[in-house]
MISE-583843 format. One record per residue (C-alpha): residue in one letter; chain; y negated, x, z. Coordinates in nm, 3 decimals, always signed. Example, Ala and Ser with C-alpha at 12.3 -4.5 7.8 and 13.67 -1.06 7.14 Angstrom:
BEGIN
NODE, residu, chaine, py, px, pz
NODE, A, A, +0.450, +1.230, +0.780
NODE, S, A, +0.106, +1.367, +0.714
//
This chain:
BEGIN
NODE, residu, chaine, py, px, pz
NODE, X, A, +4.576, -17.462, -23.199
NODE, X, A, +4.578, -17.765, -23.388
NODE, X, A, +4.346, -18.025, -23.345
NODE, X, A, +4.605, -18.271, -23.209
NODE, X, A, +4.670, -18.055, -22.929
NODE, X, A, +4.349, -18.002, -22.875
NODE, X, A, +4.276, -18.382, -22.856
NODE, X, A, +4.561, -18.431, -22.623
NODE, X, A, +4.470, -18.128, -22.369
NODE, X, A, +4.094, -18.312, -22.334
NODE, X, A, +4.267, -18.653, -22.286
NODE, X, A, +4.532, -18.502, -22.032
NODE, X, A, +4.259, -18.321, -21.878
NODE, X, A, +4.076, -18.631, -21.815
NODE, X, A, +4.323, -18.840, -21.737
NODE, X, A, +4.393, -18.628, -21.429
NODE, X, A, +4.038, -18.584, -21.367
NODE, X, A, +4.041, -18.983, -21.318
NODE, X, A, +4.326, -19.008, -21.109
NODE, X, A, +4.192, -18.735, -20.868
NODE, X, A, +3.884, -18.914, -20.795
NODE, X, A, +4.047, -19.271, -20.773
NODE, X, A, +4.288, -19.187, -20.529
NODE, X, A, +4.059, -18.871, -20.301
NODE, X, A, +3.772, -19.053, -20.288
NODE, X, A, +3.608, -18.976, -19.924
NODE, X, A, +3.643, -19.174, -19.685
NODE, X, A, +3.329, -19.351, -19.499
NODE, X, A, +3.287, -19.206, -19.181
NODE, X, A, +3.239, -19.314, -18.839
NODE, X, A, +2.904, -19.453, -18.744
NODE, X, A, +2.697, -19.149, -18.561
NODE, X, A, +2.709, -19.138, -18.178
NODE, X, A, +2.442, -19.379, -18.022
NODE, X, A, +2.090, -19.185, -17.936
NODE, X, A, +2.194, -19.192, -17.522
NODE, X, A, +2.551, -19.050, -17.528
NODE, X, A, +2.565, -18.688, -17.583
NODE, X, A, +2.831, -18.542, -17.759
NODE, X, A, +3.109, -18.362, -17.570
NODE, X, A, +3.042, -17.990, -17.546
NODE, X, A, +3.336, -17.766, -17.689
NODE, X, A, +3.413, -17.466, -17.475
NODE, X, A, +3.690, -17.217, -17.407
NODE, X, A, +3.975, -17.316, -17.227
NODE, X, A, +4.061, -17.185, -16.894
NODE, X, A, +4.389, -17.052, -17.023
NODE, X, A, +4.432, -16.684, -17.040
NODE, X, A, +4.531, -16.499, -17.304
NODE, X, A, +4.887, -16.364, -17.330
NODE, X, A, +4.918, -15.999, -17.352
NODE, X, A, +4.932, -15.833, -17.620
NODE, X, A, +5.122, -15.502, -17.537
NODE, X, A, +5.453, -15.735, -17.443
NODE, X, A, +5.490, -15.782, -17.779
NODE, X, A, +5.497, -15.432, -17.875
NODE, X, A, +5.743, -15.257, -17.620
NODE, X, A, +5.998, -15.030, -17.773
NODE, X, A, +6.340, -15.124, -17.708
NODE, X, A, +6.628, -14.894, -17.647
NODE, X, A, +6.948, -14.904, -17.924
NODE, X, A, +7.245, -14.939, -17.760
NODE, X, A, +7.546, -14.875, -17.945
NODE, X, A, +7.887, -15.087, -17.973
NODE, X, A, +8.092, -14.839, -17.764
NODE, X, A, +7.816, -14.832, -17.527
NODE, X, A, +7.826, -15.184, -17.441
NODE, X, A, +8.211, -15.153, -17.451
NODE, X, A, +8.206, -14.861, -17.168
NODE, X, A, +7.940, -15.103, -16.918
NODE, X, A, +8.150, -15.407, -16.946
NODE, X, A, +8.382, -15.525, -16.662
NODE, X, A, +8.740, -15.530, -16.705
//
């Protein structure tokens, strides 16, 4: 690799380097909670969970000429 190439991989390298940190920098947070409010506690919800065996029934094939015999005419 030649030593131009080399030069300009370190300088891309950089460049992008520079540019990440300029533009992600993080963000100052909020200011922590004051000492007499507690925090909110987290819990499950009261919501119960689907079932999963609904999602795993086995389902009859039905043919074309089936479906033509059980329609009205």
């Amino acid at each position: 690799m030649p030593n131009d190439a080399k030069f300009g991989l370190v300088i891309g390298v950089t460049v992008v380097i520079a540019i990440s940190v300029v533009f992600f920098r993080k963000e100052p947070g909020r200011l922590p909670p004051r000492a007499g409010r507690a925090a909110a506690a987290v819990g499950t919800s009261n919501v119960p969970a689907a079932p999963t065996h609904s999602l795993n029934r086995p389902v009859e094939a039905e043919t074309a000429a089936q479906r033509a015999d059980q329609s009205p005419r």
